[in-house]
C-alpha positions as CSV (number, residue, x, y, z in Angstrom):
1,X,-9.3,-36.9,-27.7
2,X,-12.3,-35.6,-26.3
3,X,-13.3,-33.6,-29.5
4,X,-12.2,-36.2,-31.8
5,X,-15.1,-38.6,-30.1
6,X,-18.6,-36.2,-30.1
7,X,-20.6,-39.0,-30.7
8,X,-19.6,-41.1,-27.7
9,X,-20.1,-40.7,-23.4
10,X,-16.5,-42.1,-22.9
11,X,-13.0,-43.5,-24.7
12,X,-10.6,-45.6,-23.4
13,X,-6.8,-44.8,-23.9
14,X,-3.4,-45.9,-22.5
15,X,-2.0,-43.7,-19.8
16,X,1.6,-45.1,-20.9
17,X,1.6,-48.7,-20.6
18,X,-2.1,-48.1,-18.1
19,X,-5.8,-48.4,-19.6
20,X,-7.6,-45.2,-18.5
21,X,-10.8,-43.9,-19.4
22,X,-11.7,-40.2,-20.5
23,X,-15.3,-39.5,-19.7
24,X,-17.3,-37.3,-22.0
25,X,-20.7,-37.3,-20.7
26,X,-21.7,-35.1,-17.5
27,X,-23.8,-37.5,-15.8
28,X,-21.0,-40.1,-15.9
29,X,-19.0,-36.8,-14.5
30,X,-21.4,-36.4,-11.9
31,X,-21.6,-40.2,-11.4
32,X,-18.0,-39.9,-10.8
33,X,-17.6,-37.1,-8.3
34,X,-20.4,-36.4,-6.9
35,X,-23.3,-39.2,-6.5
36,X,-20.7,-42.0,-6.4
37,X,-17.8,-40.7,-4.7
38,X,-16.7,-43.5,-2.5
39,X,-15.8,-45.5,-5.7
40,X,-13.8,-42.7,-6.9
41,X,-13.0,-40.6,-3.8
42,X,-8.4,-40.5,-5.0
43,X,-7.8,-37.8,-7.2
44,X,-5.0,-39.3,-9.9
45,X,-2.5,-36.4,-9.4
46,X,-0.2,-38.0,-6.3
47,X,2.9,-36.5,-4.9
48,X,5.9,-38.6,-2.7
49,X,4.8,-37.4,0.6
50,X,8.7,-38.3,1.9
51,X,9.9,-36.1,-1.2
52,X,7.3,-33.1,-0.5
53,X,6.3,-33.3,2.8
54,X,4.5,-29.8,3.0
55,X,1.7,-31.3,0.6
56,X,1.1,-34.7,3.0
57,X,-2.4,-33.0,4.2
58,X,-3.0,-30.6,1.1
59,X,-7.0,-31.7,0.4
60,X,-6.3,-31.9,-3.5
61,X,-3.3,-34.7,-2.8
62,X,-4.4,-35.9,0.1
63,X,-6.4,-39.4,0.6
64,X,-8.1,-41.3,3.1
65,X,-8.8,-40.3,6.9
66,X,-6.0,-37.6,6.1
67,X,-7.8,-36.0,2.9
68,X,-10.9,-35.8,5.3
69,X,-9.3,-34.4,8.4
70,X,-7.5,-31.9,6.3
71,X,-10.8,-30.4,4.4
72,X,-12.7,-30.0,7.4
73,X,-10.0,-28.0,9.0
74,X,-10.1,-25.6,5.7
75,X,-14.0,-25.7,5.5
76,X,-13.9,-24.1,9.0
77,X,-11.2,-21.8,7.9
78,X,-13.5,-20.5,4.9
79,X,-16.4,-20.0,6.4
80,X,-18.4,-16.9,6.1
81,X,-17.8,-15.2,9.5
82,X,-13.8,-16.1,9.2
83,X,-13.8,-14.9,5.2
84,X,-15.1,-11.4,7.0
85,X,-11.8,-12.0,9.1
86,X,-9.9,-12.7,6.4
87,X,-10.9,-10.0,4.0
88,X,-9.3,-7.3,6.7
89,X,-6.0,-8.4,5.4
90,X,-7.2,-8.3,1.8
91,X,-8.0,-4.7,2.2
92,X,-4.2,-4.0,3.2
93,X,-3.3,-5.7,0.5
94,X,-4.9,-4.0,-1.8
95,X,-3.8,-0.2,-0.5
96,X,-0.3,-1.9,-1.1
97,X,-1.4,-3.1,-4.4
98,X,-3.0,0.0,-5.8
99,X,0.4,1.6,-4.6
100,X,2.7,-0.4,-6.8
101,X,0.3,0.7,-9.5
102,X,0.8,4.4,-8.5
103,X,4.6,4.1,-8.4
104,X,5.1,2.5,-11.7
105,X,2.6,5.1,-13.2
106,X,4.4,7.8,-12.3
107,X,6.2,10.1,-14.7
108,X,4.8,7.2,-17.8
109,X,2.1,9.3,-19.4
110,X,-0.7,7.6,-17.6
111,X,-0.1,4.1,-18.8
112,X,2.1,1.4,-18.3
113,X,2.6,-1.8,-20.1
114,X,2.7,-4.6,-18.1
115,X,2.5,-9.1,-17.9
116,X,-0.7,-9.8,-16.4
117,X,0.1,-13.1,-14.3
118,X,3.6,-11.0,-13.1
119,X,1.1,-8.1,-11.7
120,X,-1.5,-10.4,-10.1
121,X,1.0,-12.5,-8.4
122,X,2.4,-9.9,-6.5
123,X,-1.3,-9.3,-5.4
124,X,-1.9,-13.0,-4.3
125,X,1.7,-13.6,-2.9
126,X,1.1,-10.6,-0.5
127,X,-2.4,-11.9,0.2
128,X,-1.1,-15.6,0.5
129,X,1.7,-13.6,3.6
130,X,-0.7,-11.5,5.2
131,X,-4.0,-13.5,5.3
132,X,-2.0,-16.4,5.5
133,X,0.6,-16.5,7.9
134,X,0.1,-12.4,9.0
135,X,3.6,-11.9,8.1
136,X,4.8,-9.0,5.3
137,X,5.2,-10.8,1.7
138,X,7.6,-8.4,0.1
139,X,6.0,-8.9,-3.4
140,X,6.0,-4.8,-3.9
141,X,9.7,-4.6,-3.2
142,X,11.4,-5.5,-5.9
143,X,12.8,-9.3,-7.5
144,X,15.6,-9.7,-5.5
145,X,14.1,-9.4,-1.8
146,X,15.3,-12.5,0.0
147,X,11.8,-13.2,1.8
148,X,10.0,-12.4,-0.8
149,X,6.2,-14.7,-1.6
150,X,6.9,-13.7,-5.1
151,X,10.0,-15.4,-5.2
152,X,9.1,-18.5,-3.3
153,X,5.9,-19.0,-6.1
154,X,8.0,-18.4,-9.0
155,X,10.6,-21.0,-7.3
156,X,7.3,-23.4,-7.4
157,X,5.0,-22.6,-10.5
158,X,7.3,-21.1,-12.8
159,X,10.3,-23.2,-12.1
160,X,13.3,-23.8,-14.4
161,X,14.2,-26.4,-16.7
162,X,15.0,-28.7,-14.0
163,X,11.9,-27.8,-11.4
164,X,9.6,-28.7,-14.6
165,X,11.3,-31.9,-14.9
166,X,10.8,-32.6,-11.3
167,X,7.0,-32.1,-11.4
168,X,6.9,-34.4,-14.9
169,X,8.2,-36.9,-12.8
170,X,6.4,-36.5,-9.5
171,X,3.2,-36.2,-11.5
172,X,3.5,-38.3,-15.1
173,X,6.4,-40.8,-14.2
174,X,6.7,-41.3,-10.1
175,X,7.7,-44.9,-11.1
176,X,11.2,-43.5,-12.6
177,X,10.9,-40.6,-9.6
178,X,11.1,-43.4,-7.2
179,X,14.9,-43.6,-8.2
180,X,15.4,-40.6,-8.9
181,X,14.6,-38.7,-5.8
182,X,13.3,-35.4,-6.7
183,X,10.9,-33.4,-5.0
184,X,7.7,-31.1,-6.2
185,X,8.7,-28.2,-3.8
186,X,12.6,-27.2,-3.7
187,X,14.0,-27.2,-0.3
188,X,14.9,-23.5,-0.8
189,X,10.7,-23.1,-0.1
190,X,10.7,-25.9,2.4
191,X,13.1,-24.7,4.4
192,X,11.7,-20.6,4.0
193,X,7.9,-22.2,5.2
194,X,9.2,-24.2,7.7
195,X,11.5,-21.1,9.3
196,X,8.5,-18.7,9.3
197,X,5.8,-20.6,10.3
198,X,8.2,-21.3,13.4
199,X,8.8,-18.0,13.9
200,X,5.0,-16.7,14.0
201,X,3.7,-20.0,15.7
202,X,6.6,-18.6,18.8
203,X,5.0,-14.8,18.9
204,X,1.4,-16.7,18.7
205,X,2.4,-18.6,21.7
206,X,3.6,-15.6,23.7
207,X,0.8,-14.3,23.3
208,X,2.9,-11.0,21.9
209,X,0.5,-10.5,18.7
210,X,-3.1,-11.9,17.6
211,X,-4.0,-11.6,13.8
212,X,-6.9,-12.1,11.7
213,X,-4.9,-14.4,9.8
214,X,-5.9,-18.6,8.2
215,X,-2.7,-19.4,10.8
216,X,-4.1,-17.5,13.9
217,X,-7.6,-19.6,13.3
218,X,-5.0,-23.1,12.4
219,X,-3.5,-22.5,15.7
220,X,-7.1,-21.4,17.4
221,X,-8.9,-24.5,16.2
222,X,-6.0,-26.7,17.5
223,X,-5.9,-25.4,21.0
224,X,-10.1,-25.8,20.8
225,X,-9.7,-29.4,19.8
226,X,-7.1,-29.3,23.3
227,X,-3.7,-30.4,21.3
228,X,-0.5,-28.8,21.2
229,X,-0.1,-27.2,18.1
230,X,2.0,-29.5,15.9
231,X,4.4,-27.7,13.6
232,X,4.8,-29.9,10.9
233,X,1.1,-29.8,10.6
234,X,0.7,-26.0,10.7
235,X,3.4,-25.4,8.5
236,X,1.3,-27.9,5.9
237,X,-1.6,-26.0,6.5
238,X,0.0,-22.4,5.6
239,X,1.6,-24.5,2.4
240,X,-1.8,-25.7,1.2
241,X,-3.1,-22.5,2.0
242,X,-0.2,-21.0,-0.3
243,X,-0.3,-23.6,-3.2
244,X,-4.0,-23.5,-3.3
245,X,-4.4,-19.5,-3.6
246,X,-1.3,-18.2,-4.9
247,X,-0.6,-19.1,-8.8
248,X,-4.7,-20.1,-9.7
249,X,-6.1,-16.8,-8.7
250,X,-3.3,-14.9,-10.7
251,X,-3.9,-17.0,-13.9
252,X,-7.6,-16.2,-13.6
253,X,-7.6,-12.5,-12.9
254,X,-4.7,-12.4,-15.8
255,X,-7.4,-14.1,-18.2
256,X,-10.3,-12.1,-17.0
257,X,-8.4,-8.3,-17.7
258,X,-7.6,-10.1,-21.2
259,X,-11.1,-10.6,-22.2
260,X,-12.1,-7.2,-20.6
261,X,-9.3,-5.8,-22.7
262,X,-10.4,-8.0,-25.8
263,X,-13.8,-6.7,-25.3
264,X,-14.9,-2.9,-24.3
265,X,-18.1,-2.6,-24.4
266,X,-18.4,-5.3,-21.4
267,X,-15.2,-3.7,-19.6
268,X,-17.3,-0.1,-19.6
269,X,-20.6,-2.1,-18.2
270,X,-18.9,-3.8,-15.6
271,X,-17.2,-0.5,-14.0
272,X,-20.7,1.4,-14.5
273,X,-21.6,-1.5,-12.1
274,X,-18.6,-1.1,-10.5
275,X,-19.0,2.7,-9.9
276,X,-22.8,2.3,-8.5
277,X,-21.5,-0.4,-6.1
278,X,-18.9,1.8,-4.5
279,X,-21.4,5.0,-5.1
280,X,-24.0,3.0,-2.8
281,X,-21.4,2.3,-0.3
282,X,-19.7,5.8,0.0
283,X,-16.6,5.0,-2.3
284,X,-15.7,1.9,0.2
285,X,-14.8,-1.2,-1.0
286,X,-15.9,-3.6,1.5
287,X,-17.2,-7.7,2.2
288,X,-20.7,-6.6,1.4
289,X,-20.3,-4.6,-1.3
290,X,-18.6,-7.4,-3.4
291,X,-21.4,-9.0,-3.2
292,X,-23.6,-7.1,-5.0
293,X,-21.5,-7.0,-7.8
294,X,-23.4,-9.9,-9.7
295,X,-22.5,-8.6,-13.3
296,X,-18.8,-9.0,-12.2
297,X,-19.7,-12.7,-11.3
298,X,-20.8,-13.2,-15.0
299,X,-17.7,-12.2,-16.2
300,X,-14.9,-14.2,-14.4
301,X,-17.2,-17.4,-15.1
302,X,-17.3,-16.4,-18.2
303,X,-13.7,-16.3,-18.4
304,X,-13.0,-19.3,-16.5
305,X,-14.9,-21.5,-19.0
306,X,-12.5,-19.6,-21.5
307,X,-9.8,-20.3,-19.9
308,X,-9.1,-22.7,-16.2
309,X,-6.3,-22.6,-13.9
310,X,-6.1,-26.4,-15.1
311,X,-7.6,-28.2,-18.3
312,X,-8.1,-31.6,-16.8
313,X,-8.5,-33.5,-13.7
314,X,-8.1,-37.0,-12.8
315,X,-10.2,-39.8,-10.9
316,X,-9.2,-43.3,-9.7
317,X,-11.5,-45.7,-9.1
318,X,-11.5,-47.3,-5.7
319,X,-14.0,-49.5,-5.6
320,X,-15.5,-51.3,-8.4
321,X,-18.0,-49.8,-10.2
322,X,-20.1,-50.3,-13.5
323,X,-20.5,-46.9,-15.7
324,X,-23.1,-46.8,-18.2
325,X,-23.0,-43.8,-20.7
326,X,-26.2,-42.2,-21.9
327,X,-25.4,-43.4,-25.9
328,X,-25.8,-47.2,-24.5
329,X,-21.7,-47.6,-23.9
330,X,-20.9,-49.2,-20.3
331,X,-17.7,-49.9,-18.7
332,X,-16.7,-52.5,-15.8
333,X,-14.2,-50.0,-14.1
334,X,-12.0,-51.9,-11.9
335,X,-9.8,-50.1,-8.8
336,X,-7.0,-48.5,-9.8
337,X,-8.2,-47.7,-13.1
338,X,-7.5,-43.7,-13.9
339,X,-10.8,-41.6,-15.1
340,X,-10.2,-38.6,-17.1
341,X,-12.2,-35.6,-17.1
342,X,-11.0,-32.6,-19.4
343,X,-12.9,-29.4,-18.5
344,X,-11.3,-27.5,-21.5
345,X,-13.5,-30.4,-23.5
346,X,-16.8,-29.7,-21.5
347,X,-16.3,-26.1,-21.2
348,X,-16.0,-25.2,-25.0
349,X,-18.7,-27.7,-26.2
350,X,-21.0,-26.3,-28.7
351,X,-23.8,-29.1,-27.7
352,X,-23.5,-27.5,-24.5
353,X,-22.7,-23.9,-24.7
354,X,-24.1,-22.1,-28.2
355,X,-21.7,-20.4,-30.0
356,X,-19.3,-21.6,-27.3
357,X,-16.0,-19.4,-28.7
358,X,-17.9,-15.9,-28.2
359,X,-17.2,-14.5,-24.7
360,X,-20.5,-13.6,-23.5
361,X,-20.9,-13.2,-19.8
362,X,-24.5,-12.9,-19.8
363,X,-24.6,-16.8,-20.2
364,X,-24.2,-16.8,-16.4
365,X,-27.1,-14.1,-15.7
366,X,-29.4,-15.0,-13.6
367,X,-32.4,-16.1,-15.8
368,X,-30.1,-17.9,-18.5
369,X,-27.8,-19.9,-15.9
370,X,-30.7,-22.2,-15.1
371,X,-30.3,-23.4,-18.7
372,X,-26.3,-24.6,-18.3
373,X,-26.3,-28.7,-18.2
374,X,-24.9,-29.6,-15.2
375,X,-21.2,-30.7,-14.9
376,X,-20.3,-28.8,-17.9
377,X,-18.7,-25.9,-16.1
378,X,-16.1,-27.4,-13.5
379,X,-13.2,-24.3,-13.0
380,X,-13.4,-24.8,-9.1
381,X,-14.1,-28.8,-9.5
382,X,-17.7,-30.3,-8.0
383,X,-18.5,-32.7,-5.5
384,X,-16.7,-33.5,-2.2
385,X,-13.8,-33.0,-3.6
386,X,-14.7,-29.1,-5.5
387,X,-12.3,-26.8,-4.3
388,X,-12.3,-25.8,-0.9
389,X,-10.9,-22.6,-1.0
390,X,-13.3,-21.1,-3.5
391,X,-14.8,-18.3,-1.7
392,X,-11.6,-17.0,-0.4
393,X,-10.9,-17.0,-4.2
394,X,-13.6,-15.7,-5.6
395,X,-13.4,-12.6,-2.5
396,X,-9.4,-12.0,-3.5
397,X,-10.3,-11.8,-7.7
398,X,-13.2,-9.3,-7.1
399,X,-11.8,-7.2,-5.0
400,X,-8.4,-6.8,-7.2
401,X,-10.8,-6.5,-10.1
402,X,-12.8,-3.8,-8.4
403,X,-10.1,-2.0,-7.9
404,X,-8.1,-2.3,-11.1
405,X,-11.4,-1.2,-12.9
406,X,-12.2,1.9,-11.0
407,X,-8.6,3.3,-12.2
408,X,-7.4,2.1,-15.2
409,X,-8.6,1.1,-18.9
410,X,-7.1,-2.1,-20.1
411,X,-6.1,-2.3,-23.2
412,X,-4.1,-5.1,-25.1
413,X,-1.1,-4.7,-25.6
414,X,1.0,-5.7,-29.4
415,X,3.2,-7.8,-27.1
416,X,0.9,-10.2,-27.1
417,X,1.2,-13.4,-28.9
418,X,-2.5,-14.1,-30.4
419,X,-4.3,-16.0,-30.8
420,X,-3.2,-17.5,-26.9
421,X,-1.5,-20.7,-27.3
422,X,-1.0,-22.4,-24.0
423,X,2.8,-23.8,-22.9
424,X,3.0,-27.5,-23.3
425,X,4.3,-29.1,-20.2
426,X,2.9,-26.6,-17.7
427,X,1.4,-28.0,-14.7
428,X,-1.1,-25.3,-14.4
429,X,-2.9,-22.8,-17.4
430,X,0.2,-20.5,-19.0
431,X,0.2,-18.6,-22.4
432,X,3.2,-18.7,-24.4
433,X,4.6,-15.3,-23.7
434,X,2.5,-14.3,-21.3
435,X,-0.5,-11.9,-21.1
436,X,0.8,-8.2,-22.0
437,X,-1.9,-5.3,-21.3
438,X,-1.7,-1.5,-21.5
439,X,-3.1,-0.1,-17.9
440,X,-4.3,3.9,-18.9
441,X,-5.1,5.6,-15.8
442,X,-9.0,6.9,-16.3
């Protein structure tokens, strides 16, 4: 729809029996989710919170008093001092990581074939146990380890033919879920959350063990704030933290070695940047050091206007609100009405982005990203609502990517199915197949 309309700001459409309105234009974008929030502060993706308890205070579901109370407790989680906490457990993660790789290398000729979004979500599962809730995530051991992050993700965001028909219904028909009953999250996760969070919440208390972990600074913050610690709560804190980090960051480091892989020439410059980094800090690969890797900043935005976790995002209005569109169109938006904004649409729009199918990462260098129209580029979302989590997701994909890049040469693999084709029906950014690369140790 939106690339059958260049010509207009906005288009109306039924959302099944529902007007709704997709939105073409980024000031109406910003209009919407930025400068006026409060008239569209719900996001129009809403889960059952009886059905799916552990999502009740996740910020992207979330509404109200609850959505706000919710974000500032992340905010303070992801703060810069407490991301310098937090990156200690991404360094253990990453010995563990580079480990696997060394195992399944072994005795193969110096390079293995391997699904992208299969390797990276063993890296974010461990990160989501060990930075999350400080306990060991198992995602190195195997498929059939009972406690296993891996596991308890795949259960969630690569579910089977009757998990996908559970999120169709909780997100696309909760009038029909209503009778049916069935929830986002199986109770196999619910119940595997609920136990360990109980379990490390009881050694917290104790005072046996202290961690640089998000639920060591969730249980801080509520003794600060002088309540006893509620479980529920904690336990949907260490979810959010979970859904929010676990299956995004593994779809864009899976997309990011694929254009690397596509593309040589910018997969040698970014580990000679790579190399100088670590040169300049002794071989270590540490908080600071990511940061001066601004070259490998180009190329996952890059990549994420490619290709997003998610290719649209929804608005309802709350309040009502008159939108005028800069060809002259205007629209009486009433509450309740659903607003439409596809970022696959903005993101690969040659009036915004010249010669928008070339993957050139040097459209986000420092003296040509002035020149990007605002609202165009939307991967982590923008306004009050942007994602919260960005930084720790931004730390976790840079320092997998430094790492990967150091060792290994990717190369793409003829298992691939090109050109990508995404799956219909997936709640979140999948190719058909999958993403297959050669790794070939350096």
């Amino acid at each position: 729809i939106y690339e059958d309309h260049p010509q207009h700001s906005m288009v109306g459409i039924y959302n099944k029996t529902q007007p709704a309105l997709i939105i073409r234009d980024p000031e109406l974008v910003k209009t919407v989710i930025q400068s006026n929030f409060d008239s569209f502060s719900d996001n129009l993706l809403k889960v059952d919170f009886q059905l799916d308890p552990l999502f009740t205070i996740n910020p992207f579901f979330a509404n109200g008093e609850m959505w706000f109370t919710s974000r500032k407790r992340l905010t303070h989680a992801f703060t810069g001092k407490r991301l310098r906490i937090l990156y200690k457990s991404v360094e253990q993660v990453l010995k563990k990581f580079d480990d696997y790789l060394d195992r399944r290398m072994s005795g193969s000729n110096s390079m293995i074939e391997l699904e992208m979004r299969d390797l990276f979500s063993r890296y974010t599962g461990e990160i989501v146990a060990n930075a999350g809730l400080g306990v060991e995530g198992f995602c190195f051991d195997g498929e059939d380890h009972p406690a296993s992050f891996v596991t308890m993700g795949k259960l969630v965001f690569d579910p089977t033919l009757l998990g996908k028909i559970a999120q169709t219904l909780n997100f696309f028909l909760p009038e029909l879920n209503k009778i049916l009953r069935m929830p986002f999250v199986p109770k196999q996760v619910d119940h595997f959350f609920r136990s360990t969070v109980k379990e490390v919440l009881r050694i917290r208390r104790q005072e046996i063990e202290r961690r640089n972990d998000f639920l060591q600074l969730m249980a801080d913050l509520e003794k600060t704030e002088g309540q006893q610690i509620d479980e529920d709560l904690v336990t949907a804190h260490a979810f959010s933290f979970f859904a929010d980090g676990y299956d995004t960051s593994s779809i864009t480091l899976s997309f990011v070695v694929y254009q690397l892989a596509r593309h040589p020439h910018i997969q040698q410059r970014l580990r000679d940047e790579v190399e100088t980094v670590f040169d300049k800090y002794d071989g270590q690969l540490t908080y600071d050091s990511l940061k001066e890797m601004t070259y490998m900043d180009q190329v996952i935005s890059e990549s994420q206007r490619h290709y997003t976790s998610g290719g649209m995002f929804g608005k309802v209005c709350t309040e009502e609100f008159e939108l005028k569109g800069s060809d002259g169109l205007c629209c009486h938006v009433k509450p309740g009405t659903e607003i439409m904004i596809s970022i696959f649409g903005l993101h690969k729009d040659s009036k915004y982005w010249p010669d928008a199918d070339v993957y050139d990462p040097d459209r986000f260098s420092a003296d040509r990203k002035p020149e990007i129209t605002k609202f165009t580029f939307l991967p982590f979302g923008e306004g009050p609502r942007a994602c919260v989590g960005m930084r720790m997701a931004l730390l976790q994909v840079k320092a997998c990517l430094a790492t990967v890049i150091r060792k290994y040469i990717l190369e793409v693999s003829p298992k691939i199915q090109e050109p990508l084709r995404m799956q219909p029906g997936s709640f979140l950014t999948a190719p058909i197949g999958g993403i297959w690369l050669y790794l070939r140790r350096i």
